[in-house]
Backbone as JSON, one array per atom type, in Angstrom:
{
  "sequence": "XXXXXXXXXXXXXXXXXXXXXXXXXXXXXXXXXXXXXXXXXXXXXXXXXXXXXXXXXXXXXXXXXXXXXXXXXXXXXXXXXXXXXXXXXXXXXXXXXXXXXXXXXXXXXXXXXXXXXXXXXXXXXXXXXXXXXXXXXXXXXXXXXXXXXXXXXXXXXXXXXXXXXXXXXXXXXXXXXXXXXXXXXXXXXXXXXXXXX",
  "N": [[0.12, -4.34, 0.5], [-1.33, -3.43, 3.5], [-1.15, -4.28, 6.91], [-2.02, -4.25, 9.6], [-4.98, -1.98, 11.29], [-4.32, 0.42, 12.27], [-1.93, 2.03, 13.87], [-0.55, 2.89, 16.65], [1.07, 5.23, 18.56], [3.01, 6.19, 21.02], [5.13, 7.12, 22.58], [7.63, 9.77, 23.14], [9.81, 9.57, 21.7], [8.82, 7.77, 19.21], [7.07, 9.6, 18.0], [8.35, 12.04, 17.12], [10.03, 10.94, 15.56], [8.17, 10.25, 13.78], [7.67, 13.06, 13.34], [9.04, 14.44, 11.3], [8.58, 16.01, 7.97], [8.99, 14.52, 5.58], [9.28, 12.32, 6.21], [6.53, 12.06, 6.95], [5.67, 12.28, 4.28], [6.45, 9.96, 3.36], [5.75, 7.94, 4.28], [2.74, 8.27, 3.85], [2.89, 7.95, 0.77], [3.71, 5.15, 0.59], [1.75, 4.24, 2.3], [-0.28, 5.23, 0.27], [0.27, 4.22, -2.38], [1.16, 1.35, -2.14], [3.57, -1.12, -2.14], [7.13, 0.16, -2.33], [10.22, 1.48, -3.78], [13.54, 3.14, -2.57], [14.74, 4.54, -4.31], [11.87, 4.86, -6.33], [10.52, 6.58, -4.67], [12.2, 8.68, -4.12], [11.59, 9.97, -6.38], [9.39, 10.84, -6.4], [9.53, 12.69, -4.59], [10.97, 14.54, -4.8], [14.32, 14.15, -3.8], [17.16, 12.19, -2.91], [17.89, 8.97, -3.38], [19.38, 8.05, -1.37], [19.21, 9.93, 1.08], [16.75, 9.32, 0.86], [16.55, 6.51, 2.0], [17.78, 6.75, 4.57], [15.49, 8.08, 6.04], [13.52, 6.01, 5.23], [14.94, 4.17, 6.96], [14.59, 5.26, 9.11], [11.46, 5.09, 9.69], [11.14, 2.58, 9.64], [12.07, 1.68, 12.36], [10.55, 2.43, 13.93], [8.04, 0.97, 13.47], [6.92, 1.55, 11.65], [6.44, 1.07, 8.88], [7.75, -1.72, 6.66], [10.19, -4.4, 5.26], [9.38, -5.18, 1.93], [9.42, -8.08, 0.32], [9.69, -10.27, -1.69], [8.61, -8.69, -3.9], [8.76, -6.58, -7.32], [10.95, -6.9, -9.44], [13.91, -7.1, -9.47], [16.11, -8.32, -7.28], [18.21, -7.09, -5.63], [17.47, -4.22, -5.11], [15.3, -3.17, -2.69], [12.23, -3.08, -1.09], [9.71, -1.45, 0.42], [6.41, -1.33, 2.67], [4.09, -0.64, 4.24], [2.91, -0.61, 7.32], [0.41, -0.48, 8.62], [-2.81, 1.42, 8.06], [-3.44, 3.83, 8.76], [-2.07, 6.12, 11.27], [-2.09, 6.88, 14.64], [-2.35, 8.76, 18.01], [-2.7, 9.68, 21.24], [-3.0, 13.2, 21.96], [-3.83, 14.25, 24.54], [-3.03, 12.52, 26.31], [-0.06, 12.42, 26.05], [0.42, 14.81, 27.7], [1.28, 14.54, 29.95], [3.82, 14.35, 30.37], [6.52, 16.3, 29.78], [8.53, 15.74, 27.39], [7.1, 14.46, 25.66], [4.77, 15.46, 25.29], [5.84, 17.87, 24.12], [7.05, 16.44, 21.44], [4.4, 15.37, 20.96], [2.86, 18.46, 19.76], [5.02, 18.86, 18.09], [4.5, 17.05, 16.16], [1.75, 17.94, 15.94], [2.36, 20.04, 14.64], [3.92, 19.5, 12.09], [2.1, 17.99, 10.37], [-0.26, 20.14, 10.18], [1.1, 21.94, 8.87], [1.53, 20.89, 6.16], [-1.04, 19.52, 5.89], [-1.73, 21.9, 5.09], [-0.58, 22.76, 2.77], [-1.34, 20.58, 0.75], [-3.96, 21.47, 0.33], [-3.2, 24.12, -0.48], [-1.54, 22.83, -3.12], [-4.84, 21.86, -3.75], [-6.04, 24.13, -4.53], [-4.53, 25.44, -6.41], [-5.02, 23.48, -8.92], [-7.47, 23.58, -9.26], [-8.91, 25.05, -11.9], [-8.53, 23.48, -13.66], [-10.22, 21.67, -13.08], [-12.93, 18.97, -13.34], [-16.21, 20.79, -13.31], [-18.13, 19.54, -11.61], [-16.93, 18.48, -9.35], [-15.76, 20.79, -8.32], [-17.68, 22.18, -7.24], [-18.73, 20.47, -5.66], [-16.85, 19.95, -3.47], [-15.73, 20.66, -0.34], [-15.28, 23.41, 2.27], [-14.48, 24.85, 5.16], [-15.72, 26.73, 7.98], [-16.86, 27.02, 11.9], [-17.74, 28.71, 14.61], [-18.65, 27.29, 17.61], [-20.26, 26.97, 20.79], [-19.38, 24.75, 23.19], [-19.04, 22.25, 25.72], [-16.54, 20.22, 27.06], [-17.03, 17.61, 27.38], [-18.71, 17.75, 25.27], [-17.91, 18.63, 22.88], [-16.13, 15.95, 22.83], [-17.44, 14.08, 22.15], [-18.44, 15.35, 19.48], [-16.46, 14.8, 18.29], [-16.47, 11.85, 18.51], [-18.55, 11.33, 16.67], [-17.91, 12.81, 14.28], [-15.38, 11.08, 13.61], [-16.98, 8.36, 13.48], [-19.06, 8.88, 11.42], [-16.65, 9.4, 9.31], [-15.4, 6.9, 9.2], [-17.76, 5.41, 8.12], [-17.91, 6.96, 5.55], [-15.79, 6.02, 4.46], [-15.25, 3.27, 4.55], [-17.41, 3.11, 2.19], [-15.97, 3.92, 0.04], [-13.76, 2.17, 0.38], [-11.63, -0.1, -1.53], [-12.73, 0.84, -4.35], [-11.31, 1.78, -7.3], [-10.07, 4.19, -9.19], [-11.55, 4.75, -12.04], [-11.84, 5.7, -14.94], [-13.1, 4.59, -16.92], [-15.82, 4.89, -16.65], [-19.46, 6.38, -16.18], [-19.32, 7.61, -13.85], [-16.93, 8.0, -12.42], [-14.78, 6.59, -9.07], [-12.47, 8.89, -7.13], [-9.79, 10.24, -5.69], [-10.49, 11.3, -2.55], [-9.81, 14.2, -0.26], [-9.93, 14.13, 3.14], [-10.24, 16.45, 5.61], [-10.77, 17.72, 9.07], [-10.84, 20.09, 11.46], [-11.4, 20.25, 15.08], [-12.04, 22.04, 18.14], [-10.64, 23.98, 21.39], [-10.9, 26.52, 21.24], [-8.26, 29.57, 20.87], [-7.51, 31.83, 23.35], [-8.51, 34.84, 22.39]],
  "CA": [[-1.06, -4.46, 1.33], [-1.25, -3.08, 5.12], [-1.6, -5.6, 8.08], [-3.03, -3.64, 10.57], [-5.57, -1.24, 10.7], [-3.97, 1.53, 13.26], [-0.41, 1.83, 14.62], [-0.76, 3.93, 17.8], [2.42, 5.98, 18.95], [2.99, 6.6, 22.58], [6.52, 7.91, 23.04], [8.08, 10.62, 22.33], [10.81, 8.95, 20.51], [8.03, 7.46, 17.98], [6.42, 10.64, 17.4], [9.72, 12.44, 16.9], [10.63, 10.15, 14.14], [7.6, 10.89, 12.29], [7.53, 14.54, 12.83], [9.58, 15.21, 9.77], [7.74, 16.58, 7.26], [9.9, 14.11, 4.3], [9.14, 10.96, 6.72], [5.29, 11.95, 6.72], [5.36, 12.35, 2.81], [7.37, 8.31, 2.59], [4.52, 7.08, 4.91], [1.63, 8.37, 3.24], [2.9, 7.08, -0.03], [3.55, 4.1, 0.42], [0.07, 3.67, 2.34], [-1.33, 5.0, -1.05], [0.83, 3.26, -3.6], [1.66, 0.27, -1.98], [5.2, -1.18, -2.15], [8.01, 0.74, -3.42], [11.74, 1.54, -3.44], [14.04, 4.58, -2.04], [14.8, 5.26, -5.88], [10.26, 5.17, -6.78], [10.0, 7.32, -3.75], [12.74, 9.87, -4.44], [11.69, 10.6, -8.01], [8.25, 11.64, -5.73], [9.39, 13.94, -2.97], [12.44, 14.8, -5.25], [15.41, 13.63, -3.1], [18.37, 11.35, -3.99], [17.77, 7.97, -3.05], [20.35, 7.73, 0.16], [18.31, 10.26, 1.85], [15.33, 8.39, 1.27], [16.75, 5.47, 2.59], [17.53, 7.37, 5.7], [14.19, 8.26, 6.42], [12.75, 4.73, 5.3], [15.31, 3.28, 8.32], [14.05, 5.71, 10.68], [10.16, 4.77, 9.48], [11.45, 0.95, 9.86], [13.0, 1.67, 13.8], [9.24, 2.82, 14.62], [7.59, 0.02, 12.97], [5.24, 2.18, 10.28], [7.36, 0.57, 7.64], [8.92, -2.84, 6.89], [10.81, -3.98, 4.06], [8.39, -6.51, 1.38], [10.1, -9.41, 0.23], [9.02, -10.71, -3.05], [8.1, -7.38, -4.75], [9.9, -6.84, -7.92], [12.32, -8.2, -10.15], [15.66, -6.85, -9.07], [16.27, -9.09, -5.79], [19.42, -6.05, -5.24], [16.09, -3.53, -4.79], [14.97, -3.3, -1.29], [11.15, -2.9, -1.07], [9.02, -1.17, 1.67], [5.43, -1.26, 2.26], [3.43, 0.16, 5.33], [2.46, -1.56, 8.15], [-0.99, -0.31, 8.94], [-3.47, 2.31, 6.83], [-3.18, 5.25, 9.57], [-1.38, 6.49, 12.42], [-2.62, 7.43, 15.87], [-2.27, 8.93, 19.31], [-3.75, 10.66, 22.08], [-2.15, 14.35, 22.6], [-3.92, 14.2, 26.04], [-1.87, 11.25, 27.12], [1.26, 12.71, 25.89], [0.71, 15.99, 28.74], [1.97, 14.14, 31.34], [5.37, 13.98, 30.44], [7.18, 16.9, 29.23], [9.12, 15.59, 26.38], [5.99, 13.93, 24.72], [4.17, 16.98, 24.91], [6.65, 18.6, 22.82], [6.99, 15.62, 20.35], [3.17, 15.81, 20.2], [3.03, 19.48, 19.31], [5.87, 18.93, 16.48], [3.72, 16.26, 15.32], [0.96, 18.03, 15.33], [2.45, 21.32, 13.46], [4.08, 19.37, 10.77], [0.84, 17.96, 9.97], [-0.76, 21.27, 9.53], [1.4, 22.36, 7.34], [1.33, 19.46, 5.23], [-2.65, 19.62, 5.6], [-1.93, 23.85, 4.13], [0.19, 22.65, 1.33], [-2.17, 19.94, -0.13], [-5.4, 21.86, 0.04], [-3.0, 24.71, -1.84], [-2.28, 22.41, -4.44], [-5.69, 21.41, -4.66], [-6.52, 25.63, -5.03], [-4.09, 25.76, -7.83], [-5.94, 22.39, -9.35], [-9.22, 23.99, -8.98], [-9.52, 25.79, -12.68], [-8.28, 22.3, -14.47], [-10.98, 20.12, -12.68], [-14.45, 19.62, -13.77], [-17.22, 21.73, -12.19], [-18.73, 18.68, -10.37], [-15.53, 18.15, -8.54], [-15.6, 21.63, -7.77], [-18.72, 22.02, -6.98], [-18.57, 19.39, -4.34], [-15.54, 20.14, -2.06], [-16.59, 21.29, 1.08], [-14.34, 23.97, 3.15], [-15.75, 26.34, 5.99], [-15.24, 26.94, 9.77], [-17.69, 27.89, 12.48], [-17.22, 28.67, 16.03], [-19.31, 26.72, 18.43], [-19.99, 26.74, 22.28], [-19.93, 23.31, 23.74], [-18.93, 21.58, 26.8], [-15.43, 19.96, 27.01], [-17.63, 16.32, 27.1], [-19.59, 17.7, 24.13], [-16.58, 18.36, 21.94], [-16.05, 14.65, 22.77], [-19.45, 13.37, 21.47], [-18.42, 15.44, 18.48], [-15.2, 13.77, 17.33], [-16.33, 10.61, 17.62], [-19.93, 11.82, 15.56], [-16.67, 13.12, 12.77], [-14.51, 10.05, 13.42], [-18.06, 7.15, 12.83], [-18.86, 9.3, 9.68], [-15.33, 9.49, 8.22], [-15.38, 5.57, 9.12], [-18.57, 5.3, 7.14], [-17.29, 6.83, 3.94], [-14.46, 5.06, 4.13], [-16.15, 1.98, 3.54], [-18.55, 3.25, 0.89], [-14.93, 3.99, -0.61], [-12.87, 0.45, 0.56], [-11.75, -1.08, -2.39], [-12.43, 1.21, -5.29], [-9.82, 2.02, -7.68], [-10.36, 5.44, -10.26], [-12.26, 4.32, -13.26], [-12.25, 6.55, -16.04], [-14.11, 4.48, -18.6], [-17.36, 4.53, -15.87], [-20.11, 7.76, -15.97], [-19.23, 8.46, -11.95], [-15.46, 7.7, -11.4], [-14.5, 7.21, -8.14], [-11.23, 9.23, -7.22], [-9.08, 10.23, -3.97], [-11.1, 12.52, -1.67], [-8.98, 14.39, 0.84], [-10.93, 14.97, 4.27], [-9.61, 17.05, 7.5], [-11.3, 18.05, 9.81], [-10.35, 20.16, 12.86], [-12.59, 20.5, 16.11], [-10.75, 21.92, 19.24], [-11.17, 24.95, 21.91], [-10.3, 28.16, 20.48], [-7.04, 29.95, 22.39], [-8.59, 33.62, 23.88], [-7.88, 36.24, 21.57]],
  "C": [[-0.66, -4.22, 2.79], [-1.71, -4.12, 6.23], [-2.34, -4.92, 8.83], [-3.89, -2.66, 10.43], [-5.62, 0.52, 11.39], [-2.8, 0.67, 13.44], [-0.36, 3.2, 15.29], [0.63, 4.21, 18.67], [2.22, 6.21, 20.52], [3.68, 6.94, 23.06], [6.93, 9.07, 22.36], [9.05, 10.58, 21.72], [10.26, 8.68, 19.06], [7.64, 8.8, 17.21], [7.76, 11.47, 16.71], [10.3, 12.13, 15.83], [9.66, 10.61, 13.27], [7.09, 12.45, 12.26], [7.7, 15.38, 11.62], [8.65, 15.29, 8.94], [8.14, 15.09, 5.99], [8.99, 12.53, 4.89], [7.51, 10.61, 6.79], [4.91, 11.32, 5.4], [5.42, 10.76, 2.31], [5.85, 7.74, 2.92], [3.28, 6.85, 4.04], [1.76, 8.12, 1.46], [3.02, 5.92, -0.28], [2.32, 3.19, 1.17], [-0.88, 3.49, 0.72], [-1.05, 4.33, -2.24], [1.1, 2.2, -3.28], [3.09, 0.49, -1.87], [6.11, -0.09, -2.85], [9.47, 0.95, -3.07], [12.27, 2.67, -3.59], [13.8, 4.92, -3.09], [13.22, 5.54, -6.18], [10.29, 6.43, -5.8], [10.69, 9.01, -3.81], [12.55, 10.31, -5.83], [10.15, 11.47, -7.32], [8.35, 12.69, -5.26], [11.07, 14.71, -3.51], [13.71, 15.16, -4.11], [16.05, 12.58, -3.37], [17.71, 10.09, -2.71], [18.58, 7.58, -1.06], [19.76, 8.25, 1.15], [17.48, 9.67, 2.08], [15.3, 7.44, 1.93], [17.2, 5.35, 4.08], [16.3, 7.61, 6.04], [13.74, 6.98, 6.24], [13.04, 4.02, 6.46], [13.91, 4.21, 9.32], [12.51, 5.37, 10.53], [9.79, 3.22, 10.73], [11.44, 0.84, 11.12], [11.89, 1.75, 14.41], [7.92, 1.48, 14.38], [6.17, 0.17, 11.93], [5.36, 1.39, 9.23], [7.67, -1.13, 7.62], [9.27, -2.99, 5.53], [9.67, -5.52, 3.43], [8.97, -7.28, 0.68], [9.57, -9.96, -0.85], [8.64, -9.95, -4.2], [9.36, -7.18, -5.54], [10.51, -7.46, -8.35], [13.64, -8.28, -9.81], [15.94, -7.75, -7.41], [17.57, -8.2, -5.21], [18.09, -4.87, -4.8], [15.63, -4.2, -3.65], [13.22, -2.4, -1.09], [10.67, -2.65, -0.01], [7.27, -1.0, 1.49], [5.34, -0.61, 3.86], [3.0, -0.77, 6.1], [0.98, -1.46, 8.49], [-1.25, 0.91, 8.19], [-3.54, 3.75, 7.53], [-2.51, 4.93, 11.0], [-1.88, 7.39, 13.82], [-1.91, 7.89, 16.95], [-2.56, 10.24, 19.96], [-2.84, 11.71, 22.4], [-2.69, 14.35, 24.09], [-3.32, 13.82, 27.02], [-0.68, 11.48, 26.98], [1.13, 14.52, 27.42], [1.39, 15.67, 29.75], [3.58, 13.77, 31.66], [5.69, 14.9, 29.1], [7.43, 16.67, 27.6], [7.99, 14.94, 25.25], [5.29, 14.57, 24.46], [4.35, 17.92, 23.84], [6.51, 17.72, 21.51], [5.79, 15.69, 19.71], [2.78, 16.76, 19.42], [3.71, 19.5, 17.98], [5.47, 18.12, 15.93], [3.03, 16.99, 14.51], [1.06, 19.63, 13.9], [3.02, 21.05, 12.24], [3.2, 18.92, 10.26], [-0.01, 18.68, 9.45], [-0.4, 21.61, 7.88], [1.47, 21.22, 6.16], [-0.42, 19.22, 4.69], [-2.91, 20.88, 4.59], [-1.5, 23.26, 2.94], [-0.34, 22.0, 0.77], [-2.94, 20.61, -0.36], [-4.53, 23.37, -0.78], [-3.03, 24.16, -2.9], [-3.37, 22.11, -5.0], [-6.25, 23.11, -5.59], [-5.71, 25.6, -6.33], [-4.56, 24.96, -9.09], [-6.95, 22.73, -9.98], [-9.54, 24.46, -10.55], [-9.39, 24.65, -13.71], [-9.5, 20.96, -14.02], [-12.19, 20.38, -13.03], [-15.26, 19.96, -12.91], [-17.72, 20.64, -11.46], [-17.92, 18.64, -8.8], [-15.66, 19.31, -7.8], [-16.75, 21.99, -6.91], [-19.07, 21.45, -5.45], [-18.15, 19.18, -3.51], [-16.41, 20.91, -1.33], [-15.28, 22.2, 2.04], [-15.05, 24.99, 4.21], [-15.15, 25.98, 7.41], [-16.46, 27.25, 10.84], [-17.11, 27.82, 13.85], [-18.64, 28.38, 16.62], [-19.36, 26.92, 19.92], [-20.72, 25.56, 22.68], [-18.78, 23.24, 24.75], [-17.48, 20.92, 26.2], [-16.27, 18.7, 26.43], [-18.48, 16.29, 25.66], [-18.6, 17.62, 22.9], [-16.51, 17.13, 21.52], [-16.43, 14.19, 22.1], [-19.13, 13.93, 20.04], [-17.6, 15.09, 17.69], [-15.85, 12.85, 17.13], [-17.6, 10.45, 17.07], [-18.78, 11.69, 14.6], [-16.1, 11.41, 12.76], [-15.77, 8.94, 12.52], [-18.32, 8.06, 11.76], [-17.94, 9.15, 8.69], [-15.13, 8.06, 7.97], [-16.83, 5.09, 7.91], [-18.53, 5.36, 5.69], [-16.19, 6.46, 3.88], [-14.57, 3.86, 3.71], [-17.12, 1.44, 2.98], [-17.06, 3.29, 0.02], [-13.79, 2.32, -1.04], [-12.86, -0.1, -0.84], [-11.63, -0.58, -3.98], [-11.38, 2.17, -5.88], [-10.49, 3.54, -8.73], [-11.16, 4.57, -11.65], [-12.72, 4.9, -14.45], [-12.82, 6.14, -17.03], [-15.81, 4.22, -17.83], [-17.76, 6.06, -16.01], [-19.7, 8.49, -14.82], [-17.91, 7.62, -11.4], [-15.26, 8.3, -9.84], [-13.1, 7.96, -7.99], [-10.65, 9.99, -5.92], [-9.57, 11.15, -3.86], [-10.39, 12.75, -0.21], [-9.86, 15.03, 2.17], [-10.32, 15.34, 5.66], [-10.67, 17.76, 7.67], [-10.75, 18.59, 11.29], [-11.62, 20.62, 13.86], [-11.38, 20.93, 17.51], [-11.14, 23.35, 19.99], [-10.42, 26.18, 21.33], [-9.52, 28.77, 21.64], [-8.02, 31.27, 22.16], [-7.48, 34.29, 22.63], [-6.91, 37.28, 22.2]]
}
């Protein structure tokens, strides 16, 4: 279970740590699975346990991570859970200082790709799932002209929506013996000024 409900980065040391692509992957499993141990985690992201346990420190040093204490039978097994359910911070606030700028940036491009590589697997997915499912995903782009302040107004329109179905979601687990299982819906969204051609 997660204590907080944000853990907001502000250095470029923090960000830096979770740039890695491997250290994203630990995070966001053990948000979605709960507890688990280097060995659960490297049978995931196939990597040997020692690595993993490298990356779990460096998680730990930032404070995304801690280790859970009671989980388990093996008391030699070293358990980690997540500290809060997402991760924040303002690229704006990182401009003002060089080196955070950068950190931001390598944040935000391992992210991408990490955003490309799920929504491939879900394309390769796509002919095994039932037509509702398919049916129902939503992907598309448009180009807009708005105001720097309007932009604004339109994140946090995206952000109070995404907060909305989030807790029409809160709580439920998959349910395959119900008519309308619920089941993990992946949502990005980018909004941002287009560079000149």
């Amino acid at each position: 279970m997660t204590h907080d409900r944000a853990t907001r980065l502000t250095d470029a040391a923090s960000l830096r740590v979770l740039a890695h692509p491997t250290r994203l992957r630990l995070l966001g499993l053990l948000r979605q699975h709960g507890p688990q141990t280097a060995a659960h985690l490297g049978d995931r992201v196939d990597e040997a346990p020692g690595t993993i346990s490298y990356h779990l420190g460096k998680l730990a040093s930032i404070a995304l991570i801690e280790e859970a204490p009671g989980t388990g039978t093996d008391r030699r097994e070293r358990w980690w859970r997540a500290t809060s359910e997402l991760t924040t911070w303002e690229p704006a606030d990182a401009l003002d200082d060089p080196a955070t700028a950068a950190a931001s940036t390598a944040m935000q491009r391992t992210i991408a790709h990490l955003y490309a590589a799920n929504y491939d697997r879900y394309l390769e997915s796509v002919p095994a799932l039932p037509r509702e499912w398919v049916a129902a995903a939503a992907s598309g782009d448009r180009t807009l002209r708005l105001t720097a302040a309007e932009l604004a107004e339109l994140r946090a329109e995206l952000e109070a929506l995404t907060e909305r179905w989030r807790a029409v979601g809160e709580g439920r687990t998959a349910a395959p013996d119900t008519r309308t299982p619920a089941e993990r819906v992946t949502l990005v969204y980018q909004a941002y000024r287009s560079p000149e051609a």
